[in-house]
N, C-alpha and C positions, 0 to 999 in steps of 0.2 A: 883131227880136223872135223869141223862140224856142218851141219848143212842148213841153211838160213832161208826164210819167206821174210823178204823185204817188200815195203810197200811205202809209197814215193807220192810226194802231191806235186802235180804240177799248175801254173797258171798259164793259160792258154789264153794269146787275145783274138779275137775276129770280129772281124771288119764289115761293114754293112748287111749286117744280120736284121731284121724284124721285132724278131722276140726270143725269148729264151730256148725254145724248144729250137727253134733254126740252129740257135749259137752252138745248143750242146751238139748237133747231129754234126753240124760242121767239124767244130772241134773234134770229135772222138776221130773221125773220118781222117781228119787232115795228119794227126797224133798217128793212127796204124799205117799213114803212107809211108811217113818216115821212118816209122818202126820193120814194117815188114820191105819184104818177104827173113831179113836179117837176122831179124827180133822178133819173130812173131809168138816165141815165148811168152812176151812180156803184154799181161791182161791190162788194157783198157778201160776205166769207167766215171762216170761223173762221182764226183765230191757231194759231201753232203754237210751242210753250214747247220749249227743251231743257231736260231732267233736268240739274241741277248735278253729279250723281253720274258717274251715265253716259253723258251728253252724246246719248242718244237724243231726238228729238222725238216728243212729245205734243199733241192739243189744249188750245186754253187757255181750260180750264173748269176751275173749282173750283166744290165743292157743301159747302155745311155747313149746316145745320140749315134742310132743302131751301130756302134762296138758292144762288144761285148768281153768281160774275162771271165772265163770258165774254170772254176776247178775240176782237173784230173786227176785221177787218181790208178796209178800206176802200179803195178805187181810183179813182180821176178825170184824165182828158183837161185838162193846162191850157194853153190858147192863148195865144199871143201874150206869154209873161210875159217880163221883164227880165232874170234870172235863177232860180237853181233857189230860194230865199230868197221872193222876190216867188210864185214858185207854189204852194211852199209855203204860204205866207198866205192867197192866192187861196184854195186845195182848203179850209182851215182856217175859212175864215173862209163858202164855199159850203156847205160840210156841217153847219159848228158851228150854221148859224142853222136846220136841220131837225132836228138831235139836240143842242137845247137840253140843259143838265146832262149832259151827256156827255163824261168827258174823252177827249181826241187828242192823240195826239203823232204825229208826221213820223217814218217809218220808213223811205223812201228816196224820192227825186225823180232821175227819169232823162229824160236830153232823148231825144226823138225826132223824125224826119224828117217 
């Protein structure tokens, strides 16, 4: 068995935010309530979008009509799994049952020693 660094995007939305910097601080905030004290394994942090134009990165927060969706970006330790697939699942299926209505997607699975 092998031991897996899974790392998970989420979309977060919040509601009557101002501007960006409000939506991320909310969001991260709101993402560790659920998470911990439980999960407090599992690291927290904003996403980061590249521009299609100019391939610079951005955070990823959009704000319109003050909602906002944030990308998260989500991290966890998984032990002992069968493959990178299997840990996959495991992290997905550990965090999906704390941020119920939240979608994730698997943004990369790297083994470690």
């Amino acid at each position: 068995m092998t031991n897996y660094h899974v790392t998970l995007e989420a979309a977060w939305l919040v509601r009557d935010v101002k501007s960006g910097d409000d939506a991320i601080g909310v969001a991260i905030s709101e993402a560790g309530k659920r998470l911990n004290p439980k999960l407090d394994y599992v690291e927290v942090d904003i996403g980061t979008t590249f521009c299609p134009s100019c391939n610079e990165p951005f955070s990823s927060v959009f704000v319109a009509a003050n909602t906002a969706i944030v990308g998260l970006v989500l991290e966890m330790k998984v032990f002992d799994a069968e493959s990178k697939e299997h840990a996959a699942r495991i992290a997905k299926s550990v965090i999906g049952r704390a941020l119920r209505d939240v979608p994730l997607d698997v943004v990369d699975v790297e083994e470690f020693e």
